[in-house]
C-alpha positions, 0 to 999 in steps of 0.5 A: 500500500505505502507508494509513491503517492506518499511523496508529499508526506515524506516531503513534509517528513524531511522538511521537519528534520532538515528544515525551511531551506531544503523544503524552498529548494525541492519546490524550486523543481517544477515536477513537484511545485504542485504538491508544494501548495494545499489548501485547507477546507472550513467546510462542515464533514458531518455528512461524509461519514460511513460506516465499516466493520473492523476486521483486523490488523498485522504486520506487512513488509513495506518494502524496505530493510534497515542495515545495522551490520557493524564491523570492527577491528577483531584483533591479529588482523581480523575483522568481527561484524555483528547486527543484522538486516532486518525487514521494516514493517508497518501495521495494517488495518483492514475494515470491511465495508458493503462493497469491499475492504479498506486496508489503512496504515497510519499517517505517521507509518506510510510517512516513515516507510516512504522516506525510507524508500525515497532518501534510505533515511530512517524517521527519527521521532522524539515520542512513540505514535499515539493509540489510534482508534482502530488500536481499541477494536476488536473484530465485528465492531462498527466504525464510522469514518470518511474520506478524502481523496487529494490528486497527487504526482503519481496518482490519487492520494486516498486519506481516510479520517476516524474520530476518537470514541473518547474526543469525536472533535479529533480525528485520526488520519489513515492512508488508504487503499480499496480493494472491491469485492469481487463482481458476481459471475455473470451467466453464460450464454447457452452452448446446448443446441441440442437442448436448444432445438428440442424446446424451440421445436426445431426438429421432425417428429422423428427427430425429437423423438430420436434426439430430445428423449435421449439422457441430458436432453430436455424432453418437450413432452411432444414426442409421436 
């Protein structure tokens, strides 16, 4: 889920830790002005909201690794390394609706997931994320929430907003994917012609006789 349509959040992310000049000299570039400049809206919301039904949430691989291999002097020559690689994750949270599934990723953790794709930094935050409102839930419980949809390089930023149960004035913001449910097969066309002839009366008396009483075929009740 965490793409590139995440490029405006990780501007915003690398802005807060490297400051007002990088953020005047990555807008200087006219691919990405565009994103440079939002608005905000004053509108009332309260009828922009649906409802869903938790599901659950896990861990998924954002697609990148962190490098904490460190090596140093061993003694006599050698060389000792120690750390590892190890898989970034992110927690996802699905909540199903009537006509399919929303997978959501917090804010913060498609932020950090994609500056690690785009300047192979790793976020650093001085608090932990707070307890979101999907973090209470359990499987079957109704949630209430609304969506925005921003056009970004690359595509569609789609952001879902749930209030809190315990401040409904304060929202959590998710970003998003849809996943519909799948469209019901449609009927096929016949392919029995033998079915076909014997109920429109196509054939002799003979031949319905002979083709429409046999095993599989609909009989037509006319048969001499």
């Amino acid at each position: 889920m965490t793409n590139d349509k995440n490029v405006l959040i990780a501007l915003n992310e690398f802005v807060a830790a490297r400051g007002t000049l990088h953020w005047l000299l990555i807008c200087s570039a006219p691919a990405i002005l565009a994103m440079c400049t939002t608005t905000a809206s004053a509108k009332d919301k309260s009828s922009q909201y649906q409802q869903g039904t938790y599901i659950t949430a896990n861990l998924a691989a954002d697609g990148t690794t962190t490098n904490n291999i460190t090596c140093g002097d061993g003694g006599i020559g050698g060389t000792v390394c120690s750390g590892g690689v190890n898989v970034n994750t992110v927690a996802i949270y699905r909540m199903k609706v009537d006509d399919g599934v929303w997978s959501l990723e917090t804010y913060q953790q498609a932020t950090d997931a994609t500056m690690r794709r785009m300047f192979n930094e790793e976020p650093l935050h001085f608090k932990k994320e707070k307890e979101n409102p999907l973090d209470l839930l359990k499987n079957g419980d109704k949630v209430l929430f609304r969506v925005e949809r921003h056009k970004k390089i690359g595509g569609t930023e789609v952001d879902i907003f749930i209030p809190f149960a315990d401040k409904p004035d304060k929202e959590a913001k998710f970003v998003a994917t849809f996943v519909p449910s799948l469209t019901p097969a449609q009927p096929t066309r016949p392919t029995d012609n033998v079915q076909a002839m014997c109920n429109a009366h196509k054939l002799s008396p003979e031949l319905e006789k002979k083709f429409c009483s046999s095993p599989g075929a609909v009989s037509t009740g006319t048969e001499k």
